[in-house]
Residue, then its C-alpha position, 0 to 999 in steps of 0.5 A: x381398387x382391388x382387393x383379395x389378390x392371390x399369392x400363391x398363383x391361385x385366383x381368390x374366390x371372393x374379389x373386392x372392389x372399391x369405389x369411392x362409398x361403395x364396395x363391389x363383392x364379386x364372388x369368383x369360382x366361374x367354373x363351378x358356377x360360384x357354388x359357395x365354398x366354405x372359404x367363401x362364406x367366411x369371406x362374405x360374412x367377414x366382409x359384410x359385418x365389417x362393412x356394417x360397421x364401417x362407416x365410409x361404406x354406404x351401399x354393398x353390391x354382390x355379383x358373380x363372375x360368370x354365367x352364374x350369380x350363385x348356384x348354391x351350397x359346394x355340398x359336393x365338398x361338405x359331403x367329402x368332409x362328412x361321409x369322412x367323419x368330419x361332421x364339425x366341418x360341415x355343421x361350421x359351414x351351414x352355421x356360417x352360411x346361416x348367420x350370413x343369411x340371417x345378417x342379409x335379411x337384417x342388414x342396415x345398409x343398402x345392398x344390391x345383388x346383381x342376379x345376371x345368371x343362375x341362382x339356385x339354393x344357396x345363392x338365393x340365400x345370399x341374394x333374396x334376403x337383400x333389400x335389392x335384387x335385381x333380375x335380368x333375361x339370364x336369371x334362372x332361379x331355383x329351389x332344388x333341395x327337394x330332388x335331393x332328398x333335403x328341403x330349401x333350407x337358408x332361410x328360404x321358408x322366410x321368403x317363399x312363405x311371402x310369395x303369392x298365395x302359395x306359390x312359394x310352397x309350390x316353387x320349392x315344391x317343383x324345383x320349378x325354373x324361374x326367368x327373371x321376368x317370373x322373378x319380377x312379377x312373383x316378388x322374388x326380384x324387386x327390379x328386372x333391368x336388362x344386361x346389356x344395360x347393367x354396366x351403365x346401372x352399376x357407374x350409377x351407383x358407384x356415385x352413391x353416397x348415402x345407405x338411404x334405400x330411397x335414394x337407391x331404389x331410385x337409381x335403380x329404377x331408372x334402368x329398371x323396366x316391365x317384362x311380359x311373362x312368357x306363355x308357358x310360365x310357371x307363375x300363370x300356370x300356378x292355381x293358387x285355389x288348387x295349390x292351396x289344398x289343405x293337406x300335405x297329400x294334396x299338394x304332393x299330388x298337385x306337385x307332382x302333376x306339375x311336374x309332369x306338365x313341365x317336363x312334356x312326358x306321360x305320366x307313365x313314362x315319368x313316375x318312376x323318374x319323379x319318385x327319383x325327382x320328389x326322393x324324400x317326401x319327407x323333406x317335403x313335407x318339412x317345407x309344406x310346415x315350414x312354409x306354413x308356420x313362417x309367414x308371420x315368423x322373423x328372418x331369426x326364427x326361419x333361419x334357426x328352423x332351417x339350422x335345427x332341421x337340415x342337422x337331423x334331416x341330413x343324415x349319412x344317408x343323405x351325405x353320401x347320395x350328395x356325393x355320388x349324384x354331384x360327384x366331381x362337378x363342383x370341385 
């Protein structure tokens, strides 16, 4: 059954379903590739605290309609609001964006998020903070804050603090792209299970009727398999000894030859469009420490860090460069 019907001809953002102890959460904007609007992110942190509570519900499953799982923050919408003098509307977003990562993290039911397309900044907020995460052939994962001048806020220093070695620092870094295989063999995916296979891994757990994550990992490893990383991954790339430097600088540096590796050009043909990709070496930096202090920190802290931080770093300046650079392309 269906919820969250339009009524005024107007398709819902955020589409329900049930299925006997199971509810089905489908974020619905295909267009703008479920970029999380502010409508959005209230109905997830409704729905979810609601679910909590509710004890005919056992598992949550989060999906997207689409190419795209979530590929962020509608920042294009919150900079309108801001650059025109509605600062209280874009500080009500990102704290409710937060406090629905910070519940993610420490949710008491199973939930599984179904990665079957793009998930980038704030999708990974909603998704990576999960106890499940399942990836597939079309998962692209990214952190792109960095080339925006900001840092990977929702709380990601929690989870790319845990990656191997430093490859979380290094993935916020370089706004590398992940495969879902690369999503797997890092840790950001506990299972990868093919497309083609996911209707048949969904009728499974529509059956389920307990919260116990046993049962449901269970499931979900029955569909799930083991996949080659490509010859050109990022993660065997990766130098962990090298990436492990000990200063903000060297990082940089490092960071900044990646970067070029991955793009095929000269470093000469590049360096003035990395200075635009790396924008604010601030905002970097601000990921290198927050990285760094938050490997033994609670979801808590790294979400109040990541609240505190994008109020002072996101000034006008940042607001209106968001709106020139994404333009129209996410209303």
């Amino acid at each position: 059954m269906a919820s969250n019907q339009p009524s005024d001809g107007v398709d819902p953002q955020v589409l329900i379903e049930e299925k006997s102890y199971v509810k089905i959460i489908t974020m619905n904007r295909p267009r703008q590739l479920n970029a999380l609007s502010a409508n959005m992110v209230s109905q997830l942190l409704k729905s979810f605290i609601a679910y909590e509570e509710d004890a005919n519900v056992k598992l949550v499953i989060l999906k997207g309609k689409g190419r795209a799982f979530c590929a962020g923050g509608d920042v294009s919408a919150v900079a309108n609001d801001v650059t025109n003098g509605h600062w209280k509307f874009g500080a009500n977003f990102f704290r409710k964006e937060f406090t629905l990562n910070y519940i993610l993290a420490t949710y008491p039911k199973s939930q599984v998020s179904i990665l079957n397309g793009i998930v980038m900044g704030g999708g990974a907020g909603v998704s990576i903070h999960g106890k499940f995460r399942v990836a597939t052939e079309n998962s692209v994962f990214a952190m792109p804050e960095t080339a925006l001048g900001l840092f990977p806020d929702i709380g990601a220093s929690y989870f790319l603090s845990r990656l191997p070695g430093f490859f979380g620092e290094f993935v916020g870094l370089t706004g590398a792209r992940l495969d879902g295989a690369e999503m797997l063999a890092c840790g950001l995916a506990t299972h990868f299970v093919s497309s083609s296979t996911l209707p048949l891994l969904e009728e499974a757990l529509f059956k389920v009727d307990t919260s116990d994550p046993v049962v449901v990992n269970s499931i979900i490893e029955k569909f799930s398999q083991r996949v080659p990383l490509k010859q050109r991954s990022a993660f065997l790339r990766f130098n962990q000894k090298l990436f492990g430097g000990p200063t903000s600088k060297s990082k940089l540096k490092l960071a900044h030859f990646e970067w070029i590796v991955s793009t095929g050009a000269s470093p000469k043909d590049q360096s003035k469009k990395f200075c635009m990709h790396l924008s604010e070496k601030a905002g970097c930096k601000v990921l290198i420490s927050a990285s760094s202090e938050s490997s033994e920190c609670a979801a808590m802290s790294c979400e109040e860090k990541s609240a505190k931080i994008s109020l002072r770093v996101a000034g006008p300046y940042w607001w209106t460069r968001i709106k020139i650079q994404s333009g129209s392309r996410l209303n």
